[in-house]
C-alpha positions in Angstrom: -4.5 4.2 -3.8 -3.7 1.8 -7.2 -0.1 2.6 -6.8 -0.5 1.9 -3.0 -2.0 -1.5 -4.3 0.5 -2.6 -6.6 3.8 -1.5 -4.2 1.8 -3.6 -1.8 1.4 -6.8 -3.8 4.9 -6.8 -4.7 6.3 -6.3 -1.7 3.2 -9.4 -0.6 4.7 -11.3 -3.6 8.3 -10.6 -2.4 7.6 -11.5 1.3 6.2 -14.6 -0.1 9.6 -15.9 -2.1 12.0 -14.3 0.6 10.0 -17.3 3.3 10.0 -20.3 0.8 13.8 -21.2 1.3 13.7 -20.7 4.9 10.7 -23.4 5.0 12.0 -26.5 2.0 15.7 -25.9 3.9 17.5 -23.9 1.3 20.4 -21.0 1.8 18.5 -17.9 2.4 18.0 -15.1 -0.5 20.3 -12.5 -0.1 19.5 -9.1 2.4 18.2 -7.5 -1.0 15.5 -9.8 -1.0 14.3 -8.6 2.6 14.4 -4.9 1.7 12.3 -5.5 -1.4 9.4 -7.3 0.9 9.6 -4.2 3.1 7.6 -3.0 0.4 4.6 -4.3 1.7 4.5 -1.9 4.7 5.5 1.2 2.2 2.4 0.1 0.3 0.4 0.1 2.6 1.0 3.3 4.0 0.6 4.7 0.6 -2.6 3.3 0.0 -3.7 4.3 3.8 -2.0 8.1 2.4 -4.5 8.0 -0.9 -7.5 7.1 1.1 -7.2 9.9 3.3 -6.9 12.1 0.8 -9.6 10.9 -1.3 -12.3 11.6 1.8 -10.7 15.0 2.3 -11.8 15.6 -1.2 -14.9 13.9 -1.0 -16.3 16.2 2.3 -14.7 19.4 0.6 -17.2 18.6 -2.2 -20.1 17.4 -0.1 -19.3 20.6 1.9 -19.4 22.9 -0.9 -22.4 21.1 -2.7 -24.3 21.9 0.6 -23.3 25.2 0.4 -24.7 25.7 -2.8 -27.9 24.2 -2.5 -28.3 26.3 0.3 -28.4 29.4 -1.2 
């Protein structure tokens, strides 16, 4: 999920520089500037990805601590 996070905040931080010019009237950054805020999205997924795994673990270990005290 801290990966997730940080490919987030720079594609947030990207997204961020890519709108300035269009608002103060400047030439627009070029298309590579655009791909790199499509980052955002990417790291969002990813962090959505870790946090699905993480309570998949989480129940496998409540699951087989109940199992245990079971016995």
């Amino acid at each position: 999920m801290r990966v997730g996070g940080v490919v987030f905040a720079v594609g947030a931080v990207a997204t961020l520089i890519t709108v300035i010019p269009l608002f103060i009237g400047a030439d627009p950054l070029p298309t590579a500037a655009y791909v790199v805020s499509m980052l955002m999205g990417v790291g969002f997924l990813i962090a959505g990805a870790g946090l699905v795994r993480s309570i998949g673990h989480q129940r496998r270990a409540d699951r087989a601590a109940q199992a245990r005290s079971a016995r």
